[in-house]
N, C-alpha and C positions, 0 to 999 in steps of 0.2 A: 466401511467404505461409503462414500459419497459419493451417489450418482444422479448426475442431472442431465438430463434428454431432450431436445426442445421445445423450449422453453416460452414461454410468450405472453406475455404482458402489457397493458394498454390502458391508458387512464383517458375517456376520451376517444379522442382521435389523436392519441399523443401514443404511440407505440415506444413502449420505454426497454423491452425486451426484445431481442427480433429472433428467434430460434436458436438460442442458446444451447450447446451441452457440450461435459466437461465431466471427467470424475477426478474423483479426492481421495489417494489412498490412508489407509489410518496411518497416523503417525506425521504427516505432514504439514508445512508451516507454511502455508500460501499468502500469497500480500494479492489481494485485490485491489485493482488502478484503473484511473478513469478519469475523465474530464467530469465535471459537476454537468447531474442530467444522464449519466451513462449508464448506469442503471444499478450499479455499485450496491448502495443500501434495499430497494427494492429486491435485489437477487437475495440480499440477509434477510430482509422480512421473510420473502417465500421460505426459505431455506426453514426456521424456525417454525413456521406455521402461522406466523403472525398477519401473513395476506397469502392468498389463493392465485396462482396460475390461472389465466385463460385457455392454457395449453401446456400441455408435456408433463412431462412427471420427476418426478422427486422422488430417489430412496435414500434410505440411510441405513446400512445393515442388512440391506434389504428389505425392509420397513418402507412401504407405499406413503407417503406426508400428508394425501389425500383420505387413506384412508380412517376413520376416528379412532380406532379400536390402537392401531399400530402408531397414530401419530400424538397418544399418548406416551406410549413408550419413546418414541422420539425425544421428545420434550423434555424426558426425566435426563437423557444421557447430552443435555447440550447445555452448556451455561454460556450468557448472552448478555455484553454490553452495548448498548446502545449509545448511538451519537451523543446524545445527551442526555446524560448520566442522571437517573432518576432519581436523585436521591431525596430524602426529607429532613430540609435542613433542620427541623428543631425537634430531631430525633438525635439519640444518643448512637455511637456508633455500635455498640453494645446492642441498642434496640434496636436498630434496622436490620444489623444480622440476623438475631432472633429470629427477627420478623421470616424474613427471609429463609430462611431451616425450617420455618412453620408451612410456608407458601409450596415451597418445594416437597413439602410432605416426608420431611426427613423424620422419621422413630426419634422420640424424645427423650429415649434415653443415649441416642446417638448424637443431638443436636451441639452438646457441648463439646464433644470433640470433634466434631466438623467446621465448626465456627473454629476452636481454634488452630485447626490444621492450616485452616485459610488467612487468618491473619501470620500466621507465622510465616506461611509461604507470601505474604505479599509485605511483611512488614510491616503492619497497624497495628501491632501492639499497646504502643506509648500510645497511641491516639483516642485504644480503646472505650474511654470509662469518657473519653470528648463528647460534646455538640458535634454534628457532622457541619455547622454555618461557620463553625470557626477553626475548621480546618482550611492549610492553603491549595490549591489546583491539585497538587501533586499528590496529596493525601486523599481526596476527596476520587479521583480516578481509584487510584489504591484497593480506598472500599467499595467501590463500582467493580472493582475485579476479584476483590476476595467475594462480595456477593455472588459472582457467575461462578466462581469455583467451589461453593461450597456445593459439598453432597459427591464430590470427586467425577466431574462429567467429563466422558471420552472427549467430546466435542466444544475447543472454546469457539464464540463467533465473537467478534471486536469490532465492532466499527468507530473508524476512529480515536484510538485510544489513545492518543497522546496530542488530540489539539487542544489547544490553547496552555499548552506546556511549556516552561523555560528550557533551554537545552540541558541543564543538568537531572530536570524531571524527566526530560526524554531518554534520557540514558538511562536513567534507572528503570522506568519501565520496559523498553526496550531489554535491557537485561532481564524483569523480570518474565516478559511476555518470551523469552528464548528458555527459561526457566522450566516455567510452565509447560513448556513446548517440549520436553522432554519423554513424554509420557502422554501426550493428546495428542489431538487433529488439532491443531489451530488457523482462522479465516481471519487475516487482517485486512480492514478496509482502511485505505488510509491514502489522503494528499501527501505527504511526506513522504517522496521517493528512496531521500537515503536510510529514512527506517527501516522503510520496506527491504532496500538493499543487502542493510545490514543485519536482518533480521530474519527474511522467508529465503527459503532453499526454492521453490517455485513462486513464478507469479502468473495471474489472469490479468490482461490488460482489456478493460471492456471500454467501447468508445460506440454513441449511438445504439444502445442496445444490442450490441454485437461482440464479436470478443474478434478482439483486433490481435492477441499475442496471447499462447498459453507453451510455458515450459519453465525449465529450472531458468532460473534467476542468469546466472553466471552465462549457460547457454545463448539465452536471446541477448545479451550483453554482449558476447564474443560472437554469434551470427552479424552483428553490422558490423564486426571489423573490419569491410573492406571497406568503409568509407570513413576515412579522416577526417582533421579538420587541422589546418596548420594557423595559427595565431601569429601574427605580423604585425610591426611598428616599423616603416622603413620611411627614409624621408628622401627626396627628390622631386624631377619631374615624369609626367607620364607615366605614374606606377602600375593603376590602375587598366591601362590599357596594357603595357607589359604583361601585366599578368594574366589578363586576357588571350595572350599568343600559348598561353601553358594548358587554361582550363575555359570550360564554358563559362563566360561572363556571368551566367545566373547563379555559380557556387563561387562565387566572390561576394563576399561580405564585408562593405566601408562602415564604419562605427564611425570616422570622425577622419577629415581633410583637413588643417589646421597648421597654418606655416608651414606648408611644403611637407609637411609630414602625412604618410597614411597609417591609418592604424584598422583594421579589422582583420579577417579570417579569410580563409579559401578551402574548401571542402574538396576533399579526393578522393577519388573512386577509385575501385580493383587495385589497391594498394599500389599505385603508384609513390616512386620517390621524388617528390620535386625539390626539396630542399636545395640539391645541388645544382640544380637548375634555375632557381630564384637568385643563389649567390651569384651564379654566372652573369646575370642579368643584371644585377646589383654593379657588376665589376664593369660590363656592358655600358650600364649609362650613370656610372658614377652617383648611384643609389649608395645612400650609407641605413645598415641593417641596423635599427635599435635594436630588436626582439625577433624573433622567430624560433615557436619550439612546437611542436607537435605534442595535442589536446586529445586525454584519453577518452573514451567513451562514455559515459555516465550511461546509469537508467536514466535519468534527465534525458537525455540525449534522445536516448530511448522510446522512451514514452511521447516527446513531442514530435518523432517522425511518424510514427507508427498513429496517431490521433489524429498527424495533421493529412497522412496518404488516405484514412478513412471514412474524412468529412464531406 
């Protein structure tokens, strides 16, 4: 388990952490979220050992992160990709794992079967015996992640791991990081809400060095159902103030007035049904309805209420 106690970090007078804690049972697939600046990557360096806390504590296993002795063994049981995937393009892929089984101090009679458990599990085979500079995005991630997984660590950490991806490379990693996840901790950091969505069973939403949302995925998803959003195209006069008599002017949302036409949103609270109430109106002042359908919640949705109630 992963347990983190408040937390606090500062570059400056730039406070990038403000008292963070959270724990991480083993076995679980968390999606860390966050505006850029929120402290997202920062929380993964501490986490790994790679930067130092001004305050609070880290365990893992019960293993102190501060301490040197324990945060040895830390080290051996987390495999770790970084934003930007370190690799050496005019190494063979074959060599940078190598390298890698060497680095991690894996027994060298065990090296070749750990290298190849991990390319099997990630799929770089065919790529094997390649240049890593003439592999494409999707390959080159790949062995950025058979690298963290070699030597079989409890703990993956991601940050990242599928930007600058085509959709079809998202998916495949995405599948394979649900994979992997079968059997580890795994910590994704990641812009990409619908990975995250479709990928972590909990998420951390941190905004401001703080953590704005922590629980399963699906939960803080279905907690804002009481606020709607109904999506409208209706054309007439005086739409907009009509709709005004239903809800507070400020959860009305015009995208575009344009030949007598309105086209935007209206947001609704404590589940209200106004649908039958908007037709009424419609029938009222000889409003004709293009569109109107009621808009589900996203973590999109999500995440921009929760970042923007935080600022």
């Amino acid at each position: 388990m992963i347990s983190i106690k408040n937390l606090n970090k500062s570059f400056g007078d730039n406070k990038v952490l403000d008292n963070i804690s959270c724990e991480i049972k083993n076995g679980e697939i968390i999606g860390m979220l966050g505006p850029n600046g929120a402290g997202k990557t920062t929380t993964l360096r501490i986490l790994i050992g790679f930067l130092s806390a001004d305050e609070g504590e880290i365990k893992i296993n019960g293993k102190n992160i501060d301490n040197p002795e324990e945060a040895l063994h830390i080290k051996k049981i987390i495999g770790y990709l970084p934003e930007n995937n370190p690799l050496y393009p005019e190494m063979l892929v074959e060599e940078y794992l190598k390298m890698m089984a060497e680095l991690k101090q894996i027994p060298k009679e065990k090296q070749e079967m750990e290298i190849k458990k991990s390319t099997a599990k990630t799929g770089i085979s065919e790529v094997y015996y390649k240049q890593i500079s003439d592999l494409s995005k999707g390959f080159k991630q790949r062995v950025g992640l058979a690298a963290a997984i070699i030597g079989n660590p409890e703990i993956l950490i991601l940050d990242e791991p599928t930007e600058g991806l085509d959709p079809n490379q998202r998916i495949d990693i995405r599948n394979l990081i649900k994979n992997l996840g079968a059997d580890k901790t795994v910590i994704i950091s990641s812009h990409v809400l619908t990975e995250v969505e479709n990928t972590c069973e909990r998420i951390i939403i941190l905004n401001k060095g703080k953590i704005a949302a922590d629980g399963k995925t699906r939960e803080i998803i279905d907690g804002t159902r009481g606020k709607k959003t109904l999506v409208l195209e209706i054309e007439g006069e005086g739409i907009e103030s009509g709709l005004g008599k239903l809800v507070d002017s400020k959860n009305i949302k015009m995208l575009e007035y344009k030949n007598n036409k309105f086209r935007g949103s209206v947001q609704i609270e404590n589940n209200n049904e106004l649908r039958p109430q908007i037709f009424n109106l419609a029938k009222d002042n000889n409003w004709v309805i293009w569109e109107m359908h009621q808009k589900e919640i996203s973590l999109e949705d999500v995440f921009r209420e929760l970042t923007k109630i935080n600022k």
